[in-house]
C-alpha positions in Angstrom: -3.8 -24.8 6.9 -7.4 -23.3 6.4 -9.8 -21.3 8.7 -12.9 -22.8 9.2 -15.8 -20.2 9.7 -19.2 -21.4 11.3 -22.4 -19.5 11.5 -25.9 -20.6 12.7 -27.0 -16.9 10.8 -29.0 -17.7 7.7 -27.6 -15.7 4.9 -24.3 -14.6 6.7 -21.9 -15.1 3.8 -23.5 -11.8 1.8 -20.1 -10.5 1.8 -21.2 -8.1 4.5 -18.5 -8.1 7.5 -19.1 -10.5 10.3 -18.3 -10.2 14.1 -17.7 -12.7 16.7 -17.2 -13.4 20.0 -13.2 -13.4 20.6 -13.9 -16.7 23.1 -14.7 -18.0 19.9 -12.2 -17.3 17.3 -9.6 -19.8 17.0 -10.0 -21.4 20.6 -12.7 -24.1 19.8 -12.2 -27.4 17.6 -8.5 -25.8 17.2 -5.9 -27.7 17.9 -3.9 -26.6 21.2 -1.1 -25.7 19.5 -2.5 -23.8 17.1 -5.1 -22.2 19.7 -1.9 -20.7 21.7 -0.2 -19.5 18.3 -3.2 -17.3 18.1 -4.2 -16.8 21.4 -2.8 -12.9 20.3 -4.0 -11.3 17.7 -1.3 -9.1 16.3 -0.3 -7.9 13.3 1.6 -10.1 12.1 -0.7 -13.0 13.3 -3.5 -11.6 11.4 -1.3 -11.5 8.4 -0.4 -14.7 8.6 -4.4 -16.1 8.9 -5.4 -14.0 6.0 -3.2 -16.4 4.0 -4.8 -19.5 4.4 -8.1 -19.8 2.7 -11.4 -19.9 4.0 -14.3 -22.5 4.4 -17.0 -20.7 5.1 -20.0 -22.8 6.5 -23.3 -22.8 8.2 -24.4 -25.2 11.2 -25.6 -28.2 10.7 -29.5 -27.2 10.9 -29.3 -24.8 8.1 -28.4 -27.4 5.2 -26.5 -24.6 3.4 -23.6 -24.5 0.7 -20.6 -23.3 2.2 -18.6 -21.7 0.4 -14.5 -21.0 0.0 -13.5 -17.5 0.2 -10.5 -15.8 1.5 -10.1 -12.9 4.4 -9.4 -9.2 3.3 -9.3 -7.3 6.7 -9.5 -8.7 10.9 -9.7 -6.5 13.6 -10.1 -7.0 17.5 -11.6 -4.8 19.9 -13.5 -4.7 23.1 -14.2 -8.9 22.9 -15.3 -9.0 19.5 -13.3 -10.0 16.3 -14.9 -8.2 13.0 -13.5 -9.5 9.9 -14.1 -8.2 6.1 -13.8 -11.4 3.6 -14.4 -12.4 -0.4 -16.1 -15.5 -1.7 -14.3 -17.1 -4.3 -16.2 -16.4 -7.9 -14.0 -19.3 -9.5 -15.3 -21.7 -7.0 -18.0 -23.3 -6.8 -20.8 -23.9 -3.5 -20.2 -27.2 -1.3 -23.1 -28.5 -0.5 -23.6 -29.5 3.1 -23.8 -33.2 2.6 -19.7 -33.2 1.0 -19.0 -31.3 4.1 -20.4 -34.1 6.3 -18.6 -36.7 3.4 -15.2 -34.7 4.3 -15.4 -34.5 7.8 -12.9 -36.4 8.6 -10.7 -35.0 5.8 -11.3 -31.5 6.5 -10.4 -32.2 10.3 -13.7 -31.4 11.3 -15.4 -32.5 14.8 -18.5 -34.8 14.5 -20.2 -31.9 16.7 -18.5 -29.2 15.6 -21.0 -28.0 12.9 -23.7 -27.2 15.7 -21.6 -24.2 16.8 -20.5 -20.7 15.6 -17.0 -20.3 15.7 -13.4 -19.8 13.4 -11.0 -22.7 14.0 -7.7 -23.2 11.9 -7.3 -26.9 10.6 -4.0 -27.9 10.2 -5.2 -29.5 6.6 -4.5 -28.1 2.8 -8.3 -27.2 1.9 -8.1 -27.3 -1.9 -6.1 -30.4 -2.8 -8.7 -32.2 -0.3 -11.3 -30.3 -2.3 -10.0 -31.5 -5.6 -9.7 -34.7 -4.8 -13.1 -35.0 -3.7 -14.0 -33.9 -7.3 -15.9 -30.8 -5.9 -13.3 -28.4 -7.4 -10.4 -29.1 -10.8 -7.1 -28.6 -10.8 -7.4 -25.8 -12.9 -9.5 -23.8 -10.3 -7.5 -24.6 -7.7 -4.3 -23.0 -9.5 -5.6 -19.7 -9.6 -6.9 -19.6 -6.4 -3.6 -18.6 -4.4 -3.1 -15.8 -7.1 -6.0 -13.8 -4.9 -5.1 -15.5 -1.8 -1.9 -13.7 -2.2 -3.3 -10.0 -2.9 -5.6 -10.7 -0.1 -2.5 -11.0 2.1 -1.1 -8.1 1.5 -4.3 -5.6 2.1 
């Protein structure tokens, strides 16, 4: 599994935390099942989605890298979902283009790059990401040893 992040915000991914619109977290180009897993954000929930790693993209107008990152903090209050989060230094940028080459690998909607939102994909990010040449086998391997301190903040 992987979290999908989209913004239509220029510059988002500074490393500066990001808010959204609870309608929008994990409800939209989700699938159902995995929609009503999260429906409630609890604890254990949020522990549980700071363990898969993180594409972090831009809509399709922006022609941006995205980036693969992980989730250090989520909290939910008053409709909003603020999350804290780390691009991966050992990773390199995807460019916008092998995003639209992986759609369909990456389980990701033909319109579902025109729209802000965090879905969960129900696919294994980096092995797709490796085989696609954009990322080795050796970067890949010591990616889950910060996904896994990331997890436990």
């Amino acid at each position: 599994m992987y979290n999908l992040i989209v913004t239509g915000r220029a510059g988002a991914w500074d490393g500066s935390p990001y808010k959204l619109e609870l309608s929008r977290v994990v409800r939209e180009y989700t699938d159902d099942a995995i929609a009503e897993r999260y429906k409630t954000l609890n604890e254990a929930l949020i522990t549980e989605l700071k363990s898969f790693p993180v594409l972090f993209a831009y809509e399709q107008g922006e022609k941006t890298d995205a980036r693969v990152g992980f989730l250090r903090r989520i909290s939910s209050r008053s409709g909003e979902v603020r999350f804290e989060y780390e691009l991966s230094s050992d990773l390199p940028a995807i460019p916008s283009s092998e995003l639209d080459r992986l759609a369909s690998q990456l389980d990701i909607d033909k319109y579902e790059m025109y729209r802000t939102h965090w879905a969960v994909k129900d696919v294994d990010l980096l092995p797709v990401l490796v085989n696609a040449g954009l990322i080795t086998k050796k970067q890949r391997a010591r990616f889950p040893q910060k996904l896994s301190k990331s997890a436990a903040v």
